[in-house]
C-alpha positions as a Markdown table, in Angstrom:
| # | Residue | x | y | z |
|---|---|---|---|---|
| 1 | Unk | 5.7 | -34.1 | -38.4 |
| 2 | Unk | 2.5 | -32.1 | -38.6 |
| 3 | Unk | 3.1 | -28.2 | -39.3 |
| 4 | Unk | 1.0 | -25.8 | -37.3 |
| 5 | Unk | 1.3 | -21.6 | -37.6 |
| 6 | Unk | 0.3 | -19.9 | -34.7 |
| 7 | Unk | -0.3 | -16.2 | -34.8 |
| 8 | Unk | -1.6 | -14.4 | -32.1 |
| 9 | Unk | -3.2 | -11.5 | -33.4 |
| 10 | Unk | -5.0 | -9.8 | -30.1 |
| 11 | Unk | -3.7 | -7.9 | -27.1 |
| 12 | Unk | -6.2 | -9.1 | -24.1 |
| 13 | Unk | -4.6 | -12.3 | -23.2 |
| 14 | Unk | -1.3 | -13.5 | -22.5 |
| 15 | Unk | 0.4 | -15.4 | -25.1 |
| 16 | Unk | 2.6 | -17.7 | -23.5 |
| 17 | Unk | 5.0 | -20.8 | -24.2 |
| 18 | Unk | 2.3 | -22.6 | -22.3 |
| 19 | Unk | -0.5 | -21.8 | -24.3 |
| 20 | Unk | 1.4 | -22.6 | -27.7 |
| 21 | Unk | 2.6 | -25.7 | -26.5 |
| 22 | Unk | -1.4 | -26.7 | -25.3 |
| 23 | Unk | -2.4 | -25.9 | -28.8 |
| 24 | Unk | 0.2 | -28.3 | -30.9 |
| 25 | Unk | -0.4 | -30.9 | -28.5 |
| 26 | Unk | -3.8 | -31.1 | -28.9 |
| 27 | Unk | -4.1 | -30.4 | -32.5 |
| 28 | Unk | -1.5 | -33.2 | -33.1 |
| 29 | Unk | -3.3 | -35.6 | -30.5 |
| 30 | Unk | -6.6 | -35.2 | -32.4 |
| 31 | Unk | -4.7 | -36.0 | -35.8 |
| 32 | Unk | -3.0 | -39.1 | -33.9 |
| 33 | Unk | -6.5 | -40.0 | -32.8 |
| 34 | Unk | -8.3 | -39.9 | -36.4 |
| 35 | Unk | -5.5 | -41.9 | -37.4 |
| 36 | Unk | -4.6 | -39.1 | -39.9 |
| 37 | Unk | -2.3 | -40.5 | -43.1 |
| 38 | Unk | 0.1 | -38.3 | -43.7 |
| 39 | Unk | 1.3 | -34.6 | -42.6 |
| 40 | Unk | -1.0 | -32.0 | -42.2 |
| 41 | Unk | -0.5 | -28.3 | -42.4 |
| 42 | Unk | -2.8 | -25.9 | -40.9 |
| 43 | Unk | -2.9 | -22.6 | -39.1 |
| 44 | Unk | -4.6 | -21.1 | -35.5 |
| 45 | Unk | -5.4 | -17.7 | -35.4 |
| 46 | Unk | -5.3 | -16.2 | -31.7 |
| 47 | Unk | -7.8 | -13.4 | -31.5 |
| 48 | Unk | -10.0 | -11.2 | -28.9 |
| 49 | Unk | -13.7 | -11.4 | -29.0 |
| 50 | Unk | -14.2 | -8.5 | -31.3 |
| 51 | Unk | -11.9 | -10.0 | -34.0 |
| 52 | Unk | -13.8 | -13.2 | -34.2 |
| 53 | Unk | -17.4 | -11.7 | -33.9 |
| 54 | Unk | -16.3 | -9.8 | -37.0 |
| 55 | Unk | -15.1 | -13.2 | -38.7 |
| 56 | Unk | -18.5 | -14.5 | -37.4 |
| 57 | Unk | -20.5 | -12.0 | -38.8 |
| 58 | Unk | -18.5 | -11.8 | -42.3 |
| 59 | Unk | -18.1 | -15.3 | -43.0 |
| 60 | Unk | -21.3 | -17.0 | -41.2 |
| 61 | Unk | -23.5 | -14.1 | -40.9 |
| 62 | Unk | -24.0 | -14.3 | -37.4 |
| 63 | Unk | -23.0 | -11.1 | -35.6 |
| 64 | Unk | -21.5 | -12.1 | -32.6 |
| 65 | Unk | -18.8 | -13.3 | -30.4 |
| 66 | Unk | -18.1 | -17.2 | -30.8 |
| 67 | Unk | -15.5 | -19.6 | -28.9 |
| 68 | Unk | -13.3 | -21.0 | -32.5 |
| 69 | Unk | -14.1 | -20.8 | -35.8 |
| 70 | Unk | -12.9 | -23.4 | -38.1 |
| 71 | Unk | -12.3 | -23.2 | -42.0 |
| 72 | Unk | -11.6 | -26.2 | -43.6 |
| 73 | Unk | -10.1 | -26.0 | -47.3 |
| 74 | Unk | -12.0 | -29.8 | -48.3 |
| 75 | Unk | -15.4 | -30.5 | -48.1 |
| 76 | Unk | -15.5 | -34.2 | -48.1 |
| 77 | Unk | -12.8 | -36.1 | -48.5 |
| 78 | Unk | -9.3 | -35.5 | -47.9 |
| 79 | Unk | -6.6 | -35.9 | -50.8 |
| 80 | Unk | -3.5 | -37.7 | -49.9 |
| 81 | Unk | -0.4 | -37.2 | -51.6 |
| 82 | Unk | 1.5 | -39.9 | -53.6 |
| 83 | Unk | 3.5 | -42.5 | -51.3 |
| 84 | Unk | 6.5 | -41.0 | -53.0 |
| 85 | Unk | 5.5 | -37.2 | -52.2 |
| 86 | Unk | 6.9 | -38.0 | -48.8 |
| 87 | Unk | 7.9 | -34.2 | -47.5 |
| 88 | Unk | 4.0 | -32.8 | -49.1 |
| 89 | Unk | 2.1 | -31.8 | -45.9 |
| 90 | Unk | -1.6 | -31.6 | -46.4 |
| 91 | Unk | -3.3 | -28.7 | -45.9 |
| 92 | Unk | -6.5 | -28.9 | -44.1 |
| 93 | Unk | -7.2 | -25.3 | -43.0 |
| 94 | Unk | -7.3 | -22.7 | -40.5 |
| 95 | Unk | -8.9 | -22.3 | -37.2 |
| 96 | Unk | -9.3 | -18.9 | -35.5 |
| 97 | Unk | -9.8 | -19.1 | -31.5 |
| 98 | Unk | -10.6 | -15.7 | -29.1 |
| 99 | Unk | -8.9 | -16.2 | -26.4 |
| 100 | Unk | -10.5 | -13.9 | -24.6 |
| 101 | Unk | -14.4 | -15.9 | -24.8 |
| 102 | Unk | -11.6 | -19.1 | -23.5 |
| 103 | Unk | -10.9 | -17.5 | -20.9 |
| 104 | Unk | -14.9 | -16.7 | -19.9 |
| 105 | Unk | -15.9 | -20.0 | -20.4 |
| 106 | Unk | -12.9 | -21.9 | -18.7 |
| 107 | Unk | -14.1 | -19.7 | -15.4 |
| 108 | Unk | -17.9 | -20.7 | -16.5 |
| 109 | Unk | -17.4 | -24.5 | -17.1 |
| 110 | Unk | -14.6 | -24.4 | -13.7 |
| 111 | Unk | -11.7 | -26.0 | -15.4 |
| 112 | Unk | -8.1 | -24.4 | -16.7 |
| 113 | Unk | -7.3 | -22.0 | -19.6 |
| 114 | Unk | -5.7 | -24.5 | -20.5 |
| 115 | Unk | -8.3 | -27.4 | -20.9 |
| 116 | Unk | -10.4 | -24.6 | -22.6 |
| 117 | Unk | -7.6 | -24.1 | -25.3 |
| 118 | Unk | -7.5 | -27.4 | -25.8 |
| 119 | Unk | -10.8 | -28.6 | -26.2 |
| 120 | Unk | -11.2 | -25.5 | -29.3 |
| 121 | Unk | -8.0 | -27.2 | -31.2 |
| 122 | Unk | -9.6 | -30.8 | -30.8 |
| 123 | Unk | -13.5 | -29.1 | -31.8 |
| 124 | Unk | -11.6 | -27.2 | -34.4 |
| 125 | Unk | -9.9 | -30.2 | -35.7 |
| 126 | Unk | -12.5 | -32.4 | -36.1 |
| 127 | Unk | -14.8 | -29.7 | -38.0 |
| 128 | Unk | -11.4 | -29.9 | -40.5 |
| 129 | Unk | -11.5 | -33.5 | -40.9 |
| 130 | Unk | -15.0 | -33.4 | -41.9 |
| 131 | Unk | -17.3 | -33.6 | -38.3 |
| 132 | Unk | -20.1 | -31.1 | -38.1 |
| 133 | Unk | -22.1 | -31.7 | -35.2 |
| 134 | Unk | -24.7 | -29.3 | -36.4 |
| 135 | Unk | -25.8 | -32.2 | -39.3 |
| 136 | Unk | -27.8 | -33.8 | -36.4 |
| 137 | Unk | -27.8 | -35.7 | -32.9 |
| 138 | Unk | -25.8 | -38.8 | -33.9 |
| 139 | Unk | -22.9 | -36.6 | -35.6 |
| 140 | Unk | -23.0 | -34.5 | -32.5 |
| 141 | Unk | -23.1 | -37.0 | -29.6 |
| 142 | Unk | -20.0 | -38.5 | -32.3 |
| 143 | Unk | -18.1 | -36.0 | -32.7 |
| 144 | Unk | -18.3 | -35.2 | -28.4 |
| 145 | Unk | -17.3 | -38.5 | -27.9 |
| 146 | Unk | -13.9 | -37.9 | -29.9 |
| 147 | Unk | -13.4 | -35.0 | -28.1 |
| 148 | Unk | -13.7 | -36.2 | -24.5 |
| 149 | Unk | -11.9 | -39.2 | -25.4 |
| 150 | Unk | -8.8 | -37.2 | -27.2 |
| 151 | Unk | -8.8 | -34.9 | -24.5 |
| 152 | Unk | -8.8 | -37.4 | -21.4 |
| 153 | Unk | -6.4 | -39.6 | -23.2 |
| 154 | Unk | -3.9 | -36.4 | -23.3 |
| 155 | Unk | -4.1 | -34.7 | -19.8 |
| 156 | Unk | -7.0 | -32.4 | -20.5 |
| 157 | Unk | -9.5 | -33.6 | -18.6 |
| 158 | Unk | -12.7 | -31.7 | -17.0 |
């Protein structure tokens, strides 16, 4: 079973048993999806929108508010433990989402919180497996594909 820490470090929204159950369900339906081997570990970070521009600004030097930030702990590929290393989980990193920006853009793009949530774990996810949709068209129109199909296939749709 995968292992995902949730911390909700912001005020604005509510932090419900809704909203946690919408993140590990799509965070482990992405995994299912990339046929992940093994267990992974990894954390979400709930913040507000002044809490992740700062993140932003100090980690990509871009200073302002952003949806989900992702920070993988590989760049390329993943290591897997040994087949007798059953009970390792791999960690793959952290992803920090402002709750507050989901909530704007679930209003602008006229679907749920929810979906919203959800479609940040999935993006989030992928950038931790190794998708960056910001190394060109095909990677991006790839790694939007995965998205819409994980999140169809798992009740999230638009």
């Amino acid at each position: 079973m995968n292992r995902i820490f949730v911390k909700n470090d912001q005020k604005k929204m509510e932090y419900t048993p809704i909203i946690r159950g919408v993140i590990r369900r799509a965070i482990n339906a992405a995994l299912k999806y990339e046929e992940f081997e093994g267990e992974a570990e990894l954390s979400v970070t709930l913040t507000d929108n002044v809490g992740i521009r700062e993140l932003n600004r100090d980690f990509r030097g871009i200073d302002r508010e952003t949806d989900v930030l992702s920070f993988p702990l590989f760049d390329g590929d993943i290591p897997l433990p040994d087949e007798e290393d059953t009970d390792i989980k791999i960690p793959l990193g952290d992803i920090v989402i402002s709750l507050e920006k989901a909530e704007s853009q679930a209003v602008e793009y006229g679907h749920s919180f929810e979906r919203e949530v959800a479609f940040l774990c999935v993006h989030s996810v992928l950038h931790l497996l190794g998708y960056d949709h910001e190394r060109g068209e095909d990677e991006e129109r790839e790694m939007f594909r995965r998205q819409k199909e994980i999140l169809e296939n798992n009740g999230f749709p638009r």
